[in-house]
Structure formats: structure tokens, C-alpha cells
C-alpha atoms as an extended CHARMM CRD file, in Angstrom:
* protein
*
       148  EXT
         1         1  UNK       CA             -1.7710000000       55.8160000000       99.0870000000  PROA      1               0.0000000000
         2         2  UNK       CA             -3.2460000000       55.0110000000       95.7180000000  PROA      2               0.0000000000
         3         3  UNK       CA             -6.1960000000       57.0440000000       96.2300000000  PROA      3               0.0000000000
         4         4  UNK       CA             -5.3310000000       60.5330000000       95.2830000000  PROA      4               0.0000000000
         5         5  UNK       CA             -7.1630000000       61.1900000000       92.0960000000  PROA      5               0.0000000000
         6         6  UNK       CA             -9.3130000000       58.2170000000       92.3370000000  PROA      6               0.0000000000
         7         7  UNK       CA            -12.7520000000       60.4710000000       92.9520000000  PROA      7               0.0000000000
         8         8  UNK       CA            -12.2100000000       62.0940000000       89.9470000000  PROA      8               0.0000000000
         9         9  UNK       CA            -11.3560000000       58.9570000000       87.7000000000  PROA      9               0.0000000000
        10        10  UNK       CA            -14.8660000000       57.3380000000       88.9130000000  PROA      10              0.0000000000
        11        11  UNK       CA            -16.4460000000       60.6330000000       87.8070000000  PROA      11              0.0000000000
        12        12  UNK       CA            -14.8960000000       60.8780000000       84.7880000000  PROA      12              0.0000000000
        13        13  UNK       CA            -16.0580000000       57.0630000000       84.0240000000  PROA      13              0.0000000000
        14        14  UNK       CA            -19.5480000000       57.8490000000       84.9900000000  PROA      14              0.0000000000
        15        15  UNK       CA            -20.1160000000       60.4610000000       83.0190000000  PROA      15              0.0000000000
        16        16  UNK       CA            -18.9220000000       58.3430000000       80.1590000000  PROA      16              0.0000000000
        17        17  UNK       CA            -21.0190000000       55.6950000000       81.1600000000  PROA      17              0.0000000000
        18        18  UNK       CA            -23.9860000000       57.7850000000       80.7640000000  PROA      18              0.0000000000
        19        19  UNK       CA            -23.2920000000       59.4600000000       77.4850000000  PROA      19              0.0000000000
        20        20  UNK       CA            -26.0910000000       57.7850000000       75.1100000000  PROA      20              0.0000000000
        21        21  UNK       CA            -24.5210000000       55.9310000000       72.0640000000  PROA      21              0.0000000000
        22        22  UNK       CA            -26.0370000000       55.4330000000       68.5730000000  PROA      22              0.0000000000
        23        23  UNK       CA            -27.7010000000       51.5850000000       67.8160000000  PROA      23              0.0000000000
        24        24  UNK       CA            -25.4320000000       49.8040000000       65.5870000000  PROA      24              0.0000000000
        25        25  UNK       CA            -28.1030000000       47.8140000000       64.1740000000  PROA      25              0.0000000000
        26        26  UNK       CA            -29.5110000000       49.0480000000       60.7650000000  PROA      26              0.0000000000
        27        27  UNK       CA            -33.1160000000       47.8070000000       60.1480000000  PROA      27              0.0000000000
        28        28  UNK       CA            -34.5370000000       46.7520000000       56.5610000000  PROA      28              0.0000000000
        29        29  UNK       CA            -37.5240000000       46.3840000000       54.9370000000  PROA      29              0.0000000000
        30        30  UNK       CA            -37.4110000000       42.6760000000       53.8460000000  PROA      30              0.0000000000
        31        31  UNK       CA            -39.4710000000       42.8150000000       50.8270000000  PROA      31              0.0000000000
        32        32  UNK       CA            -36.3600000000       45.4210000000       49.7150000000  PROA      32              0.0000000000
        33        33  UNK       CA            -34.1590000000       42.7910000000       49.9830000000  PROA      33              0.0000000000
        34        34  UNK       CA            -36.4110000000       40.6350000000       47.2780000000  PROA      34              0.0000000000
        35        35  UNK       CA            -34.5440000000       37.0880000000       47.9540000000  PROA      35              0.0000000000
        36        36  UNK       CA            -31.2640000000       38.7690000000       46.8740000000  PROA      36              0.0000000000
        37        37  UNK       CA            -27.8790000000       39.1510000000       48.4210000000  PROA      37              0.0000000000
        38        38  UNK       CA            -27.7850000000       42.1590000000       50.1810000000  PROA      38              0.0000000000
        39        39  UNK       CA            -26.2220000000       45.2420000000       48.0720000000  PROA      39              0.0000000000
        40        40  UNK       CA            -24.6350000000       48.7270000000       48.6440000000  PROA      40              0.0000000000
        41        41  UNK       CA            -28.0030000000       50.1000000000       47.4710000000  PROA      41              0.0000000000
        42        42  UNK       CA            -30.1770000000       48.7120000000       50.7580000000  PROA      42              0.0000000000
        43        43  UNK       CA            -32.6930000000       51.0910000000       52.0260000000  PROA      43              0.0000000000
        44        44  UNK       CA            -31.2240000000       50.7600000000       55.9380000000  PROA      44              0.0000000000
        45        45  UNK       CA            -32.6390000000       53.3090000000       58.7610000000  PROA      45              0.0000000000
        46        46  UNK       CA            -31.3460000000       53.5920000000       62.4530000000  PROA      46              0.0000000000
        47        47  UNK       CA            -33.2910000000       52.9320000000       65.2190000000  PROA      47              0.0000000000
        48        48  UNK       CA            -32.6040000000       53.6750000000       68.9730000000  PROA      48              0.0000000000
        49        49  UNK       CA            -31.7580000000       56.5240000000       71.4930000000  PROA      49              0.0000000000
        50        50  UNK       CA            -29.5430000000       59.0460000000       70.2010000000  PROA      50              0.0000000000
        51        51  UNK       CA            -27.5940000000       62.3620000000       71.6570000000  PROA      51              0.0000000000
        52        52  UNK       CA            -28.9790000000       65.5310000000       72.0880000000  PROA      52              0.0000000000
        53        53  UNK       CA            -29.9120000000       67.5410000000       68.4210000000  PROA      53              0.0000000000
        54        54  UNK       CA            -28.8740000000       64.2600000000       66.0750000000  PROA      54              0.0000000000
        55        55  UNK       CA            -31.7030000000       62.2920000000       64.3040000000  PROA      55              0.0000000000
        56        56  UNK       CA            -31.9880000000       58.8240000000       63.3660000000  PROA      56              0.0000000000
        57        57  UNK       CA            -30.5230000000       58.0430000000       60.3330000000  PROA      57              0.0000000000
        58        58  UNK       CA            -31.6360000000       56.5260000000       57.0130000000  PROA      58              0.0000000000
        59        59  UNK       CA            -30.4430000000       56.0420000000       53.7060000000  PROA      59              0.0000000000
        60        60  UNK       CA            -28.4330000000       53.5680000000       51.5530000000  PROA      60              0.0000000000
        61        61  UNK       CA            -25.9950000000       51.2940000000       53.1010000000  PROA      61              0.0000000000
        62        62  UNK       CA            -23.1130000000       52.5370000000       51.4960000000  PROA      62              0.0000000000
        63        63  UNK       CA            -23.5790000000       55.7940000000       53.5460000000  PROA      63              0.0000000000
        64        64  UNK       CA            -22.6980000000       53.7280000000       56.9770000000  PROA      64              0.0000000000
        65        65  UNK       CA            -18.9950000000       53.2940000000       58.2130000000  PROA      65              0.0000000000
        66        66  UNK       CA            -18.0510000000       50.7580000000       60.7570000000  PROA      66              0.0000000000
        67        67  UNK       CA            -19.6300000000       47.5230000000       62.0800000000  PROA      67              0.0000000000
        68        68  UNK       CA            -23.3680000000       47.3260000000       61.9020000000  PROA      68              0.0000000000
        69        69  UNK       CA            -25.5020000000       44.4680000000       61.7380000000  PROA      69              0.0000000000
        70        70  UNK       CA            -28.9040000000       44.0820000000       59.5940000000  PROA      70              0.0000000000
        71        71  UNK       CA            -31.7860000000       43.4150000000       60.8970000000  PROA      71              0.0000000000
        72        72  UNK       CA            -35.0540000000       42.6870000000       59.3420000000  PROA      72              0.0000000000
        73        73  UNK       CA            -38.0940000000       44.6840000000       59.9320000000  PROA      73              0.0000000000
        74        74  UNK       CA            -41.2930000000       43.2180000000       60.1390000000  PROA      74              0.0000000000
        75        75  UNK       CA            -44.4110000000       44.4840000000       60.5600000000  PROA      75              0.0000000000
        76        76  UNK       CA            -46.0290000000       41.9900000000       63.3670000000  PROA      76              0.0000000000
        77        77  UNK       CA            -44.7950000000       39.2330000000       65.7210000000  PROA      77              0.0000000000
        78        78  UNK       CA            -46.7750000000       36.8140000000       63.1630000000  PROA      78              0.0000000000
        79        79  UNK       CA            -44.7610000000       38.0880000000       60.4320000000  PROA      79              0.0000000000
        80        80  UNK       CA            -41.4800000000       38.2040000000       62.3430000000  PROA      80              0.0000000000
        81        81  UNK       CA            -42.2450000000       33.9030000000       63.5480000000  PROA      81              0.0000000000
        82        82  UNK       CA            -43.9270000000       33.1990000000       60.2400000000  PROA      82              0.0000000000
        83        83  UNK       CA            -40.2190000000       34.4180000000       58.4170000000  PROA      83              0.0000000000
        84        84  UNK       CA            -37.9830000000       32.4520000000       61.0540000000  PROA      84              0.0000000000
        85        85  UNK       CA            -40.0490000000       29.1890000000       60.6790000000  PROA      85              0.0000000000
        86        86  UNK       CA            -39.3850000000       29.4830000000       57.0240000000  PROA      86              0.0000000000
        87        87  UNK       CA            -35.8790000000       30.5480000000       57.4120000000  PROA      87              0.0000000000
        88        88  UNK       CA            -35.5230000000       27.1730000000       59.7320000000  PROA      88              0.0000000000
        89        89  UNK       CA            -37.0630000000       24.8600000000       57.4360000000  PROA      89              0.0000000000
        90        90  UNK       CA            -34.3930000000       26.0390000000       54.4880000000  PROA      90              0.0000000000
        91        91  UNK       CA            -31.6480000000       25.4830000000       56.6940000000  PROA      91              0.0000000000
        92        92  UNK       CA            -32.6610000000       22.4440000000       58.0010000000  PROA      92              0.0000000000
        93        93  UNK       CA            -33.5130000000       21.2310000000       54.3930000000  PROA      93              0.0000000000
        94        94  UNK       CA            -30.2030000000       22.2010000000       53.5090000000  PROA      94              0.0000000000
        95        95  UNK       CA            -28.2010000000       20.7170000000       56.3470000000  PROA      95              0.0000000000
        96        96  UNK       CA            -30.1530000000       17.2280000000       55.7100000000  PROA      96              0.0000000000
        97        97  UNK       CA            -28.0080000000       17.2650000000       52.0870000000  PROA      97              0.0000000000
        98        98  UNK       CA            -24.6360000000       17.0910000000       51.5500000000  PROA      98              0.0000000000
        99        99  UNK       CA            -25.0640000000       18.5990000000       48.0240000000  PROA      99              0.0000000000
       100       100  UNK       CA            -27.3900000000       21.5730000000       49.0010000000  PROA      100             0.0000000000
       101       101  UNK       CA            -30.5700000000       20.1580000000       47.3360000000  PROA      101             0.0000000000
       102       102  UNK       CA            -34.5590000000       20.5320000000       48.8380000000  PROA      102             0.0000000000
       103       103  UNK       CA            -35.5260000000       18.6140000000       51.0220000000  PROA      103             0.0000000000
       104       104  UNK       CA            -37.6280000000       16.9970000000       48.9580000000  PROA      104             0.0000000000
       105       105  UNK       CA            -35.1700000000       15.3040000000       47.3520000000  PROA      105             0.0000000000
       106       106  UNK       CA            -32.2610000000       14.7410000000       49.4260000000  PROA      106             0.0000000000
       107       107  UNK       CA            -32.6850000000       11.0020000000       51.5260000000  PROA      107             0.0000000000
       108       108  UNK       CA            -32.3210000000       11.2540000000       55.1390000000  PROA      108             0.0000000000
       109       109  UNK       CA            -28.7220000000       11.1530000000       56.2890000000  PROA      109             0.0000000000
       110       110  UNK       CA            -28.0280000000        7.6040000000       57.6590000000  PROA      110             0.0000000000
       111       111  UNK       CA            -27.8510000000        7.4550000000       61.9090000000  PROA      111             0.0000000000
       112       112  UNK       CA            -31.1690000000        9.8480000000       61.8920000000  PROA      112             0.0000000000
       113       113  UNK       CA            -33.2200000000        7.2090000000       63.0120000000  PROA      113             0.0000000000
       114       114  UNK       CA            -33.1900000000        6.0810000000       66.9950000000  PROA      114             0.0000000000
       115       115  UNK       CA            -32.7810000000        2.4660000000       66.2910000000  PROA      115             0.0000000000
       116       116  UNK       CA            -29.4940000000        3.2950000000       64.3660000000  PROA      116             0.0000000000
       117       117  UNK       CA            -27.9850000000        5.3980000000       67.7480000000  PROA      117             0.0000000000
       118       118  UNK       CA            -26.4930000000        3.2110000000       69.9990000000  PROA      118             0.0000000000
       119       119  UNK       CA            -27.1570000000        4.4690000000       73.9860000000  PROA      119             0.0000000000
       120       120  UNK       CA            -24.9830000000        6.3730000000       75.9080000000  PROA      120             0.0000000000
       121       121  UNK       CA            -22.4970000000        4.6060000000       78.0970000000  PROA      121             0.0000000000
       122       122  UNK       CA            -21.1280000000        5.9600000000       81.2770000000  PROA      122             0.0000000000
       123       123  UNK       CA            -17.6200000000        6.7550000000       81.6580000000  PROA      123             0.0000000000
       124       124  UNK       CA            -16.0800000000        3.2470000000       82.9290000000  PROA      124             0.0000000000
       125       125  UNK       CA            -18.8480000000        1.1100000000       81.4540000000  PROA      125             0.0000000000
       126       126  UNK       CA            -18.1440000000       -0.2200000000       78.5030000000  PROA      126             0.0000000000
       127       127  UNK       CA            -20.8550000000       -2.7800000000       77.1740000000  PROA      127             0.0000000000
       128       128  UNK       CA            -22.8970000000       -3.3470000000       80.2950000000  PROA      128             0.0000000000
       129       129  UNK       CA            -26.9230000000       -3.8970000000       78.7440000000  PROA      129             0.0000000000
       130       130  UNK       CA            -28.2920000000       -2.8990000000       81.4960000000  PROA      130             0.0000000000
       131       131  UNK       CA            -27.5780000000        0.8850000000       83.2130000000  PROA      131             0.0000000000
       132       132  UNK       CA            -28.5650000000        1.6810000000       86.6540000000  PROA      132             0.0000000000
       133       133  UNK       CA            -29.4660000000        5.5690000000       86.9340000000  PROA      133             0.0000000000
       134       134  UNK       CA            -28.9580000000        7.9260000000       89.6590000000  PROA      134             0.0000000000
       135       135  UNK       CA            -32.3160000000        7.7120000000       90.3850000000  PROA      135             0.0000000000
       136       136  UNK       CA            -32.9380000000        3.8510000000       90.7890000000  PROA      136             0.0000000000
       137       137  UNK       CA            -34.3760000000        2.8670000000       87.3270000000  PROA      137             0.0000000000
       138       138  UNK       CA            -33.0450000000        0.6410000000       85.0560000000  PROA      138             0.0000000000
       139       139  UNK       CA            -32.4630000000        1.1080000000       81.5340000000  PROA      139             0.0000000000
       140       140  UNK       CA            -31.8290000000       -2.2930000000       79.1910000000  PROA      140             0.0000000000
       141       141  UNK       CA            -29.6020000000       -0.5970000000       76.3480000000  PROA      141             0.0000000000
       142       142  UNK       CA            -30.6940000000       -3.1930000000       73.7570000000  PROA      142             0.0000000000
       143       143  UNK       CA            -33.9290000000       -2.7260000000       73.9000000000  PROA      143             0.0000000000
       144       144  UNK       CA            -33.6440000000        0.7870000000       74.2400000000  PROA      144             0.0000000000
       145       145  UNK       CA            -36.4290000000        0.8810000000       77.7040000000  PROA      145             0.0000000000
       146       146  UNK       CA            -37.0520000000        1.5510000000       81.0450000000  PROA      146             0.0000000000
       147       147  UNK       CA            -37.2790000000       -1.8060000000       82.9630000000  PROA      147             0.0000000000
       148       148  UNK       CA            -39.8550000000       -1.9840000000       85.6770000000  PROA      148             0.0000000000
């Protein structure tokens, strides 16, 4: 039937399968980057398996084609959470204002605060203060509790 051929089409596959492929992530040296946008003129290296008698590359980023994706490189896992935390608490301090200023000085955006979010209602109720759960409590919406 349709199986004539079929053999060598699953070899053929395999052996594709298996051939080892380049990283496309480029790694940096953050302190290269020095708060900047990233330029043309990035010190980028390679890293990952590669095929027989090719080395990891480095250089400038211009001297990459194709789709790669930057990564920073940090020394230690302390470095690498200590870097994220502080990448979250910019974005979060930006996201709190709606004209990009520091946290510091941007007011909390109003509906933040629990008191201000009204409780979820289930689908069919639709102002019932007091919710009976799947698991036999009761929750008064007003008051925002558990009732014993």
C-alpha cells in the first residue's frame, strides 16, 4: 500500500533529528550593555553544542544573521535574582503610572485597594450577599468574610 519507501523516509528524518544545531541565543556581558539600548557594537558570544570542527562564536552583533535572542550573562544565581528583582520593581513602578514616572511619585492607581474590589459573583447570581461554596462555607460579600 502506502508503505513502500516509508523505512527510508523515517531514516532519513532520524538522521536529521540527530544532526546537532547551533544555540540561537547570544549571551552578553551586562555591564557592556551600561543601561543603554542595545547597539550593533554588543560584545555577544555563542554558547551551546555545536557540529563537528566549528567553534563557538563571538564577536559584535552585527556579525550575526537571523533570529537570535540576548541573553544576559551573569556571573552567580545571586547576581542573576538580584538583576530580575530590580528589573521587576522598574516595571512594576512603571506600570503603577500612567505617565511613566518612579514610583515614588506616581499615587496608587484607584481599585488597588481590597475594599474598593467588589467580590466575585457566580454566573446566575447577581447580588446575592451571601455565597455558598462548593465546599459548604459561607462567604457574606459585604463584609468581605467567611461566616462560621
Amino acid at each position: 500500500m502506502a508503505r513502500i519507501g516509508l523505512k527510508a523516509r523515517l531514516s532519513k528524518l532520524e538522521k536529521q533529528r540527530r544532526k546537532p544545531s547551533p544555540n540561537r541565543v547570544l549571551h552578553y556581558n551586562p555591564a557592556d550593555l551600561a543601561g543603554g539600548p542595545v547597539s550593533a557594537d554588543l560584545p555577544v558570544r555563542v554558547v551551546g553544542y555545536w557540529r563537528a570542527g566549528e567553534n563557538p562564536a563571538s564577536g559584535p552583533l552585527r556579525a550575526f544573521a537571523g533570529r537570535f535572542a540576548l541573553m544576559p550573562d551573569f556571573g552567580s544565581a545571586a547576581e542573576w535574582e538580584a538583576a530580575a528583582e530590580r528589573q521587576q520593581k522598574e516595571l512594576l513602578a512603571t506600570a503603577r503610572s500612567r505617565t511613566n514616572e518612579p514610583a515614588t511619585e506616581a499615587p496608587d492607581i484607584v481599585g488597588t485597594i481590597a475594599e474598593d474590589v467588589p467580590a466575585p459573583t457566580r454566573k446566575g447570581e447577581k447580588g446575592a450577599r451571601f455565597v455558598e461554596l462548593a465546599d459548604g462555607r459561607t462567604f457574606d460579600r459585604t463584609t468581605g468574610e467567611f461566616v462560621e
